[in-house]
C-alpha positions as CSV (number, residue, x, y, z in Angstrom):
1,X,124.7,102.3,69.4
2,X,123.9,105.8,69.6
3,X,123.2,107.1,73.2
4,X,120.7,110.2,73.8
5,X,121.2,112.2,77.5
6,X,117.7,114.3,78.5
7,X,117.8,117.3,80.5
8,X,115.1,117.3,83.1
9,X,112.6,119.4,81.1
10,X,112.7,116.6,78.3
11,X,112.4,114.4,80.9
12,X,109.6,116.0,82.9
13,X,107.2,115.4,79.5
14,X,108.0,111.9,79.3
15,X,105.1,109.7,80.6
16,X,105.8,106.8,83.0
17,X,104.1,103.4,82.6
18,X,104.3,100.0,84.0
19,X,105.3,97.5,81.2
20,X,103.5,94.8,83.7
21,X,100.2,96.0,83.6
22,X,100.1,99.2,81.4
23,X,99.0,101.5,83.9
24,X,100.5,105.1,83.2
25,X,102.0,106.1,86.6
26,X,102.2,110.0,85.7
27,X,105.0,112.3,84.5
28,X,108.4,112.7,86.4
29,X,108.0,115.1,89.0
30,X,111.6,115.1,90.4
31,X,115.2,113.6,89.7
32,X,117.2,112.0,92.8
33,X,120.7,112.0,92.7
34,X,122.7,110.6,94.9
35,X,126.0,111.7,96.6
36,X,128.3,111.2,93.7
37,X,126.5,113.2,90.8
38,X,124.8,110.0,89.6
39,X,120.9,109.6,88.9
40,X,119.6,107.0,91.0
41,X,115.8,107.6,90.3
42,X,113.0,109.4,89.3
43,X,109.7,110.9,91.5
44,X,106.2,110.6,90.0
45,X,103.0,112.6,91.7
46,X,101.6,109.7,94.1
47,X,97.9,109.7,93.9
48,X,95.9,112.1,95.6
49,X,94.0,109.9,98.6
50,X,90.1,110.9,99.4
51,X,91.3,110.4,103.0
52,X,94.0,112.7,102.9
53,X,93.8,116.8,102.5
54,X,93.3,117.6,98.5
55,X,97.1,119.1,98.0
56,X,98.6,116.0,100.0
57,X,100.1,113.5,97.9
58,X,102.8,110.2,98.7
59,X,104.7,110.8,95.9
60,X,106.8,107.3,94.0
61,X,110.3,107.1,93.5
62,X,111.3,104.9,90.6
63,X,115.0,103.4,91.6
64,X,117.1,103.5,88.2
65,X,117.4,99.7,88.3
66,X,113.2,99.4,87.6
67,X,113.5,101.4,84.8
68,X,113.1,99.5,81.5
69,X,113.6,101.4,78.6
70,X,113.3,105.8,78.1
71,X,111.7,106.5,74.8
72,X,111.3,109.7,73.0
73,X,107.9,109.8,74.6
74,X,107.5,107.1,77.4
75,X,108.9,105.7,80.5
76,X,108.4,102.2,80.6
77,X,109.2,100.9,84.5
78,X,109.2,97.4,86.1
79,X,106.9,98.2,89.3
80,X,103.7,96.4,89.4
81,X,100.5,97.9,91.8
82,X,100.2,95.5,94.5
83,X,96.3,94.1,94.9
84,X,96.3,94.8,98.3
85,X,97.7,98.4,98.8
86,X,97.5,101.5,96.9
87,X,101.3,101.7,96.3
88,X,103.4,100.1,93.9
89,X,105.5,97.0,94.7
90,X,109.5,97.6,93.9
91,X,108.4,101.3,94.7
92,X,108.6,103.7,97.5
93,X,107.7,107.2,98.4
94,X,110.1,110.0,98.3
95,X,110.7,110.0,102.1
96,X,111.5,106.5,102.5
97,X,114.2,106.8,99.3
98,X,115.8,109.8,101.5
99,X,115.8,106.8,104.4
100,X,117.1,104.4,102.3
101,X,120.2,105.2,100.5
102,X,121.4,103.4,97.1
103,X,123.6,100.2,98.7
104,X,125.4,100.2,95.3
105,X,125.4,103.8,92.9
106,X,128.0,101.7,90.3
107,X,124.9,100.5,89.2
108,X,123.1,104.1,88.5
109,X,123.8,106.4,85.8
110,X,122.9,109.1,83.3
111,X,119.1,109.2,81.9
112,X,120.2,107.8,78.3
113,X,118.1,105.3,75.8
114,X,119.4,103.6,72.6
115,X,118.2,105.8,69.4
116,X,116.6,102.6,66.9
117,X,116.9,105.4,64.0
């Protein structure tokens, strides 16, 4: 197997998308890391609400353990919109991930995909 590592810039041009539904989430915003030097997610831009100011935005964290596969080009994640909010289910905002910290960060680690070539 031959193991790639991203820097955030290659990261940052990487589009995110739900392997559930399809739905493209964005582009990574942001990488969390937690207290020992390990990734333990990603931030997308949130939608921008008609509700809320124009430059106000809940932004989504993507927990390592939803991610599904990091591509030369895509993201695919395992969060699924839930029919009844506007968030994503398996998600959370930025502020909440700073609220909740990782129970287990053995089970984060470096942004890496398998190379098929």
């Amino acid at each position: 197997m031959n193991f790639k590592q991203f820097t955030f810039c290659e990261m940052a041009k990487k589009t995110v998308v739900s392997v559930a539904d399809g739905r493209t989430l964005g582009n990574v915003c942001d990488i969390v890391f937690g207290s020992n030097g390990c990734v333990i997610g990603f931030v997308v831009p949130g939608k921008k609400s008609f509700f809320k100011s124009i430059t106000s935005s809940e932004n989504v964290f993507i927990p390592w353990n939803k991610i599904v596969k990091i591509g030369s080009d895509v993201m695919l994640v395992s969060l699924v919109a839930a029919p009844h909010q506007n968030g994503w289910q398996n998600a959370c905002t930025f502020e909440q991930q700073e609220e909740q910290p990782a129970e287990n960060t053995e089970k984060f680690g470096q942004a890496v995909y398998h190379d098929e070539n």
